[in-house]
LUMKE-493871 format. One record per residue (C-alpha): residue in one letter; x, y, z. Coordinates in steps of 0.25 Angstrom, whole numbers, plus 2048, in hexadecimal, padded with zeros to 3 digits. Example, Ala and Ser with C-alpha at 12.3 -4.5 7.8 and 13.67 -1.06 7.14 Angstrom:
2
a8317EE81F
s8377FC81D
***
This chain:
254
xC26803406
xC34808404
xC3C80D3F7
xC3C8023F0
xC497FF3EA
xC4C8053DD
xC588023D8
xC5880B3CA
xC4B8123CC
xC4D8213CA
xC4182B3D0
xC498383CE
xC4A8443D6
xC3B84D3D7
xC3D85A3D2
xC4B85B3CF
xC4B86A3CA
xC4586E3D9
xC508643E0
xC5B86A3D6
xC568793D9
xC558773E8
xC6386F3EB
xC6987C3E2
xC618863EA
xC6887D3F7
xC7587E3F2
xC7588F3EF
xC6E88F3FB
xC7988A403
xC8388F3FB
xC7F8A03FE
xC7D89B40C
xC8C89640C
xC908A5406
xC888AC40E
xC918A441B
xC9C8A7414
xC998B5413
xC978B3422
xCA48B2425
xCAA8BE421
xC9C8C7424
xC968C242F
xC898C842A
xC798C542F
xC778C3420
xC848B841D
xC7E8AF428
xC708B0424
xC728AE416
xC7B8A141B
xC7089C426
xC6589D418
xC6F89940F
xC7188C415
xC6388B41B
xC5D88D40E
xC67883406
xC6687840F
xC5587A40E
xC578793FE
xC6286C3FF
xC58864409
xC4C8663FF
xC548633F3
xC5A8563FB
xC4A852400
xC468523F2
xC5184A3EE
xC4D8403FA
xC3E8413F5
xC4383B3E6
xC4C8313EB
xC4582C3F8
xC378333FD
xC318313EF
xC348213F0
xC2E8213FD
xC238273FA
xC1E8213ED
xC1F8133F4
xC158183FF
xC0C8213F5
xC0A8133EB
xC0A8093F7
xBFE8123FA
xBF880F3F0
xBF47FF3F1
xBF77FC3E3
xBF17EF3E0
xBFA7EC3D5
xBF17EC3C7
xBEF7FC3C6
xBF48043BB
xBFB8103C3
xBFD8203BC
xC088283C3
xC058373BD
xC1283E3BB
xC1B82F3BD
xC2B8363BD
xC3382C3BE
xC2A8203C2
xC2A8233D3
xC1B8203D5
xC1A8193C7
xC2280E3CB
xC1E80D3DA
xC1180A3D6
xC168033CA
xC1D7F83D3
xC107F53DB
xC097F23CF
xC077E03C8
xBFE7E33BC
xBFD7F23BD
xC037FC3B6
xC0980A3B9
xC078153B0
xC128233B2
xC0E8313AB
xC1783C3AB
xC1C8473A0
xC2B8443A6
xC308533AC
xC3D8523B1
xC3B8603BA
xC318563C1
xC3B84C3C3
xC488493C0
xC4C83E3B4
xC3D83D3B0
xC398373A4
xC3182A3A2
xC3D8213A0
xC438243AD
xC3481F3B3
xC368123AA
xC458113B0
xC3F8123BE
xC338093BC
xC3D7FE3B6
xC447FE3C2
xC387FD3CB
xC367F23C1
xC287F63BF
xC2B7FA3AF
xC217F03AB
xC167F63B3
xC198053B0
xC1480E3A3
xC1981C3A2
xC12826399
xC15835395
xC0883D398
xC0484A3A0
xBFB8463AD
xBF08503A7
xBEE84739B
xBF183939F
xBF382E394
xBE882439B
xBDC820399
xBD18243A4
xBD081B3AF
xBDD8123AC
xBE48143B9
xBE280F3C8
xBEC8183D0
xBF28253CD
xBFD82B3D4
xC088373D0
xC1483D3D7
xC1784C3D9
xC1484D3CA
xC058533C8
xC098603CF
xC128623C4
xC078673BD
xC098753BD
xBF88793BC
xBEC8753C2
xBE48723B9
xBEF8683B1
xBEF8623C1
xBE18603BF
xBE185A3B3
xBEE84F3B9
xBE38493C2
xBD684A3BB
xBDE8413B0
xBE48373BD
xBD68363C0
xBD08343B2
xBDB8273AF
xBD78223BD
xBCE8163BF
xBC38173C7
xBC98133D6
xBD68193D1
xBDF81F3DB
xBE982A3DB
xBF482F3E3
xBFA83B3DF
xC058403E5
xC0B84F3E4
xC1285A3ED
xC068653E8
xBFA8663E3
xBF38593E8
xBE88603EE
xBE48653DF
xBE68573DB
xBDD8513E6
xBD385C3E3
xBD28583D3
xBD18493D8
xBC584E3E3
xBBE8563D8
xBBE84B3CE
xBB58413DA
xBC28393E0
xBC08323EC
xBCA8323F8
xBD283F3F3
xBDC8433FB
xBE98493FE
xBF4843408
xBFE84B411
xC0A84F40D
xC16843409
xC2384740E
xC2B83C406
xC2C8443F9
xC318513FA
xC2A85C3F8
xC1E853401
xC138513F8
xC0484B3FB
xBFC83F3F2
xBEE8413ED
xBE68333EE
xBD98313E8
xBCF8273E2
xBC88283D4
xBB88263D7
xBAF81D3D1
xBA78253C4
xB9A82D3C9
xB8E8243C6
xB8882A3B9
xB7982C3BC
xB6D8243B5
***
């Protein structure tokens, strides 16, 4: 499936401090590299035309990063959420929990798959994480998907989500757990996605880093078909999806 077409629906730019930071490191980058060739004109010196070649080398290495994260919130992360939610074979009836929702990307994806389910957003709303994000935006953006009417967004740390235990079918979360800045509160992010899962519920978790801890927590705590996937180039930085299945309860002996 393609982009849909979104005529008013807003998802942002990931990261704008990074993107901001690196099109100015470009920019200085490029402009001592112009210097330094201008120095070169009247020196003629090993050093102008080094610091000239690096200069530039090292500008256009900053642009072209900053301009792939720009594509990766305008275009790749479109792409991809289409592909990770058609993945998922939603039947329609499942109440959905995107951890750390933004602005709505996978929230409303998944949202638009939905008849008589429901999808849930979490997040605590940090703009350094993205840019313009605030739970009106993610209700702006789910009205234009017209799924508004299918959509609940709450307030809430992911360490302590406001559900009851096993309320929810499928869990999924963008490049937002990692934010986390410890472990142990890591941990406790996906010990309380398992808790609110049914038994059967699924997850798919996506993130740049630390999926391999997140996988681990999932293994530990007795999920079946754990496991990590390659590297997806269509958000920038690449970043891989944990999948797991919530396991039936242990039966209690007589």
């Amino acid at each position: 499936m393609g982009i849909p077409n979104l005529t008013r629906a807003d998802y942002g730019i990931d990261a704008p401090s990074a993107v901001r930071n690196l099109g100015l490191m470009g920019i200085a980058c490029m402009a001592g590299g112009l210097s330094a060739g201008l120095l070169l004109v009247t020196t003629q010196t090993k050093i102008s035309t080094i610091m000239l070649i690096c200069g530039l080398a090292a500008g256009c290495c900053f642009l072209f990063t900053a301009g792939l994260m720009v594509w990766s919130s305008k275009v790749g992360k479109l792409l991809f959420r289409e592909e990770l939610i058609d993945s998922l074979a939603l039947h329609g009836d499942e109440t959905i929990l995107d951890i750390g929702c933004g602005r709505g990307l996978l929230l409303n994806a998944a949202a638009r798959r939905l008849t008589t389910g429901k999808a849930i957003g979490v997040d605590l709303w940090q703009s350094q994480d993205q840019s313009g994000n605030c739970p009106e935006v993610a209700l702006a953006n789910a009205r234009a998907e017209g799924v508004a009417t299918r959509v609940e967004i709450r307030t809430a740390d992911m360490r302590k989500l406001p559900l009851p235990d096993e309320t929810v079918d499928v869990a999924i979360s963008n490049i937002a757990i990692h934010n986390i800045p410890d472990g142990q509160g890591r941990d406790e992010a996906i010990s309380e996605i398992a808790r609110v899962l049914k038994t059967g519920g699924r997850v798919a978790l996506v993130d740049l880093r630390a999926v391999d801890q997140y996988a681990q927590v999932l293994t530990g705590l007795g999920w079946q078909d754990v496991s990590v996937s390659g590297l997806r180039f269509k958000i920038f930085p690449p970043v891989r999806t944990v999948r797991g299945r919530k396991p039936k309860p242990a039966a209690q002996p007589l």
